[in-house]
C-alpha positions, 0 to 999 in steps of 0.5 A, a space after each residue: 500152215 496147214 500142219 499148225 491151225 494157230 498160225 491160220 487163226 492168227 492171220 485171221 484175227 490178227 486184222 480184225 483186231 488192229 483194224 476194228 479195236 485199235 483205232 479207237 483205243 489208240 486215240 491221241 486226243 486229249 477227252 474227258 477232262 474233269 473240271 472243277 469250278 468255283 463261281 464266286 459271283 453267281 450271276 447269270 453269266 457266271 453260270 452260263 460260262 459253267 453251263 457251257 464248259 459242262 456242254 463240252 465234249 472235251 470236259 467231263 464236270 466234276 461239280 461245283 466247289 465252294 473254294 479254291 482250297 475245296 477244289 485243289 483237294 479234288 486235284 489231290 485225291 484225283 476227282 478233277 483235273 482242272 479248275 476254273 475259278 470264276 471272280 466276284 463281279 464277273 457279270 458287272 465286269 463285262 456289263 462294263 466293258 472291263 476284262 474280267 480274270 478268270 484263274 484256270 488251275 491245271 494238274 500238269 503231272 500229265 503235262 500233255 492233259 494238263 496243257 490241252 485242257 488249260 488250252 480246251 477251257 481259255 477258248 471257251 472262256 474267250 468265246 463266252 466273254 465276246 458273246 457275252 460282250 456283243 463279240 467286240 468288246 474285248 478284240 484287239 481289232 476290229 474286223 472290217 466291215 462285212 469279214 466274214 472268216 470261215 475255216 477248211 478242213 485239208 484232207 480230213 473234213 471230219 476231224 476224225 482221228 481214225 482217218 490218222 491212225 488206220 494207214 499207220 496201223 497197217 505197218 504193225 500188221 506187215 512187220 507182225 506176218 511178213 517179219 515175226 512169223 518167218 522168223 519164228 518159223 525157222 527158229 521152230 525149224 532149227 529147235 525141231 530140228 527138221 531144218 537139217 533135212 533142208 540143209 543136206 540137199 542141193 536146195 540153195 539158199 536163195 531158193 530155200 529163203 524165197 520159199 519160207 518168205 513168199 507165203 508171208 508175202 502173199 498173206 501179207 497182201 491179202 490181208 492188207 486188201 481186208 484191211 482196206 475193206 474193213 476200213 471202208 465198211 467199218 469207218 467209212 474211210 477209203 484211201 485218197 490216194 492210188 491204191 497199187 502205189 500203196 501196195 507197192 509201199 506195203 511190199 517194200 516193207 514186207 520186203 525189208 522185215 521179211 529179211 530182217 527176220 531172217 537175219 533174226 533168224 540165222 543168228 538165233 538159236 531159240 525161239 524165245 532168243 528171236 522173239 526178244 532180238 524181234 520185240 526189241 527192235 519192233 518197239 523202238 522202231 514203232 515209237 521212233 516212227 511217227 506212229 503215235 507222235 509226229 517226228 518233228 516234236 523228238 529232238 533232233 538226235 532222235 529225228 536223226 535216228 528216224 532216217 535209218 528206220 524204214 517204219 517211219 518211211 512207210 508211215 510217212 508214205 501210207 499217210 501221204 497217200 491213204 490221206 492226202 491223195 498224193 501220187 507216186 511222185 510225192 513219196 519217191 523219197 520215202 519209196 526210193 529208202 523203202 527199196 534200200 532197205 529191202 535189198 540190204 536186209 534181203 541180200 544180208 538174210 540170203 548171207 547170213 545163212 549157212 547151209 551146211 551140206 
């Protein structure tokens, strides 16, 4: 490390990034939709209803259209996402007790935006129209008398999809500097060819392995505490649960991908073989990980695969306890798989090397 002052400056920078710049990019939920509307009536409570859906933070108005045909052109050329299309005498209707129909339109090319947004804009509708209507006049049933119904927020008051994401992030930080940068090292080693000096002397393996991989271990921890302090002085978000619980979990997965790059490592021949055999993996592990979505949505072939992937386990156990304030014994499943993975890859690692004298 001292000899190479990139690798110095990328465990700096590399926290700072995921920590303070992913979070907010990396952000699931469904904004800025661009709405379209076509009031037909006119009246005061049409307008109201257009000036509410233009107050929202989840939409962002594109103007007022003449026609539907006027609007579905906006669609086309991709100047709106969705359309609301207000009916002539929609004031009358409600001032009448009737339920008025009111066209929603989503471009569902992007299902997921077209969904949220159609979903975004009937609660509003719906809320507008009991407002509008003395906030009986459409319900199903009545409340009884003095209800009064109030909703709690579990484990994450604000809404805050950072509060999510953070504890996940933190695994892309162990797989990069306890997995790739070993790897990459004695890949550098064996193209130099520097490596045979170390094979010739009565060093053993095992020995020789926990030399390369205790220094990424130690990185590993050390940035893992920065990013704890960052979450804390930049979003304000500390962890619910037992810190050292979550640094066990972490040192489990700096384990099991410390050892996978070596197995990447011992079967590889050049530095550019190893990052490729690295990326490929990474990248099906962090999408079958619940990192971006949650498990439970992917079919069930694809839930089964999750079980052999030690990302999802961590995941699984960061947000257990980063969020939930859950205890040691609630991720014992997840802590228990960490550690066979971690002697499997380690224990293949310290085989897979050949060391020839």
């Amino acid at each position: 490390m001292r000899r190479n002052p990139f690798i110095p400056r990328l465990i700096f920078v590399f926290p700072i990034v995921i920590m303070c710049v992913m979070p907010w990019v990396m952000n699931l939920e469904v904004k800025n939709i661009r709405v379209a509307a076509v009031d037909n009536d006119r009246s005061q409570l049409s307008g109201r209803l257009v000036r509410r859906i233009a107050a929202s933070d989840y939409f962002l108005f594109a103007g007022m259209r003449r026609s539907y045909a006027e609007a579905v052109g906006d669609i086309e050329k991709g100047d709106a996402d969705i359309i609301i299309e207000i009916p002539r005498h929609y004031g009358r209707d409600i001032a009448r007790g009737r339920m008025p129909q009111v066209l929603i339109a989503a471009n569902a090319v992007n299902g997921t935006k077209g969904g949220m947004g159609a979903s975004y804009l009937t609660n509003i509708i719906n809320q507008n129209l009991m407002s509008d209507a003395g906030g009986t006049a459409f319900a199903t049933e009545k409340p009884a008398a003095g209800a009064k119904i109030s909703t709690l927020y579990l484990h994450n008051n604000r809404l805050d999809y950072k509060v999510f994401m953070i504890p996940a992030l933190m695994s892309i930080l162990m797989i990069m500097l306890c997995g790739f940068l070993p790897a990459l090292n004695i890949v550098g080693e064996k193209e130099q060819g520097t490596i045979e000096q170390m094979n010739v002397t009565p060093v053993s393996k095992s020995v020789f392995i926990l030399a390369k991989l205790i220094p990424y271990w130690i990185i590993g921890m050390t940035v893992l505490t920065i990013c704890f302090i960052l979450a804390w002085l930049v979003y304000d978000i500390t962890p619910a649960g037992n810190i050292p619980t979550l640094y066990l979990i972490s040192f489990l997965l700096a384990l099991t991908f410390s050892g996978f790059g070596i197995i990447v490592s011992n079967y590889s021949d050049t530095m550019q073989q190893a990052m490729f055999v690295m990326w490929f993996f990474m990248v099906c592990m962090i999408l079958l990980s619940g990192l971006f979505t949650p498990v439970t949505s992917m079919p069930e072939w694809a839930q089964n695969i999750t079980v052999f992937n030690p990302v999802r386990h961590y995941i699984d156990a960061m947000r257990t306890v980063f969020v939930r304030g859950g205890s040691f014994s609630d991720i014992l499943p997840q802590t228990g798989t960490l550690a066979i993975f971690a002697v499997v890859a380690d224990a293949w690692a310290i085989m897979s090397y050949r060391k020839n004298k």
